[in-house]
PLY file of the C-alpha trace (Angstrom):
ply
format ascii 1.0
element vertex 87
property float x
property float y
property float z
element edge 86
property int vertex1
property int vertex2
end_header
2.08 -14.23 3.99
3.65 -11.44 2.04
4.19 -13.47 -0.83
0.46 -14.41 -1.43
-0.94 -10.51 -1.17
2.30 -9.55 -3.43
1.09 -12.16 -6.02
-2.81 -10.92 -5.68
-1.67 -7.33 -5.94
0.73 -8.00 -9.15
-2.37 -9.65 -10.63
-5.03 -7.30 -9.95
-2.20 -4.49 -11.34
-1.16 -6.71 -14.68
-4.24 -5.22 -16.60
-3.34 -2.02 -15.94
0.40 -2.42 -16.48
-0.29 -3.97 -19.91
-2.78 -1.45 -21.22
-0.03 1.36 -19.92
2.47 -0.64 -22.48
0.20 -0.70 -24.59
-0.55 3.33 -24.88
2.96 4.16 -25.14
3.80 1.74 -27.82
0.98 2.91 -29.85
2.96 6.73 -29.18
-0.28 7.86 -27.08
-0.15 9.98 -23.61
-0.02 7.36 -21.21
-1.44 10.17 -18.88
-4.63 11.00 -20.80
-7.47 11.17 -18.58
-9.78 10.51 -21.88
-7.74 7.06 -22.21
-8.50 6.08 -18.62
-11.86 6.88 -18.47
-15.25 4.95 -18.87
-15.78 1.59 -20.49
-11.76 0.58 -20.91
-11.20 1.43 -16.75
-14.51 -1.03 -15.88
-12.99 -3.47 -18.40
-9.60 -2.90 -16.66
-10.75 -3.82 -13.24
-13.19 -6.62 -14.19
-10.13 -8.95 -16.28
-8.17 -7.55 -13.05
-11.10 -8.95 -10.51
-11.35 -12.31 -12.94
-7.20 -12.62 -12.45
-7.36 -12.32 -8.87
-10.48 -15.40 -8.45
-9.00 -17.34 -10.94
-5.44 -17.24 -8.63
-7.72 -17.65 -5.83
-8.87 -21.02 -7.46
-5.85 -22.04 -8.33
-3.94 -21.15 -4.95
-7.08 -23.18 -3.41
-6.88 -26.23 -5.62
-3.35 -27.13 -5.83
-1.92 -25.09 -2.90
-1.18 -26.50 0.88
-1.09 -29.84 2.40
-2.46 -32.93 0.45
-6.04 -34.13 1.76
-6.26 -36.15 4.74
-2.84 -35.19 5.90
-2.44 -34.54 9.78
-0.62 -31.16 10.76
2.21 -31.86 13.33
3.08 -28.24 15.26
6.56 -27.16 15.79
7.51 -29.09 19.11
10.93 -29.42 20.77
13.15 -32.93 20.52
16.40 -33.38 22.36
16.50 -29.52 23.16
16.37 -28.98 19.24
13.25 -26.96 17.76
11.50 -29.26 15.21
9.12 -27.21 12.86
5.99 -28.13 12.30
4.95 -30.30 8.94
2.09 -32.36 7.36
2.20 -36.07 7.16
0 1
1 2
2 3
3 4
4 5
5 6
6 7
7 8
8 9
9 10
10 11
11 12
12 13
13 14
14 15
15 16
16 17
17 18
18 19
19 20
20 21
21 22
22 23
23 24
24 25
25 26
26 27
27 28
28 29
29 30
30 31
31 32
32 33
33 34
34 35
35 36
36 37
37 38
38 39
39 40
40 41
41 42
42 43
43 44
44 45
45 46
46 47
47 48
48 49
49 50
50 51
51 52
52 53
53 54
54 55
55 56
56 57
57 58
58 59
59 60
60 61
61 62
62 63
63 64
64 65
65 66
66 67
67 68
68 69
69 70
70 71
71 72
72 73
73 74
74 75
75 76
76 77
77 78
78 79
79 80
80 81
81 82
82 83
83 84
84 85
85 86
């Protein structure tokens, strides 16, 4: 379960992380409230927002156990613990 937030987090922090990059390759204060502010920070959140549905989509789509599979719980066989899978 850690995996999946890690991977929404990274994603929603990517836009962010990029225009950072970019401010300090282009020699500018990467602290500069004036850079953060306004139109560029709600432009910064919504690609972030549209990253995290799209990986929602995609987790969704082609994630987890094919369609009509049947979930078999972890059980125990000759004293051995058998974990649970989809066939």
């Amino acid at each position: 379960m850690i995996r999946p937030v890690a991977i929404e987090i990274a994603l929603f922090l990517a836009p962010f992380a990029v225009y950072a990059i970019f401010l300090l390759v282009t020699q500018r204060t990467v602290l500069d409230v004036e850079l953060w502010a306004g139109p560029r920070l709600i432009w910064l959140v919504i690609i972030a927002l549209v990253l995290m549905i799209g990986s929602f989509v995609i987790f969704a789509q082609f994630g987890g156990a094919p369609p009509g599979s049947t979930y078999i719980p972890a059980h125990i066989e000759d004293g051995k613990l058998v974990p649970g899978e989809t066939r």
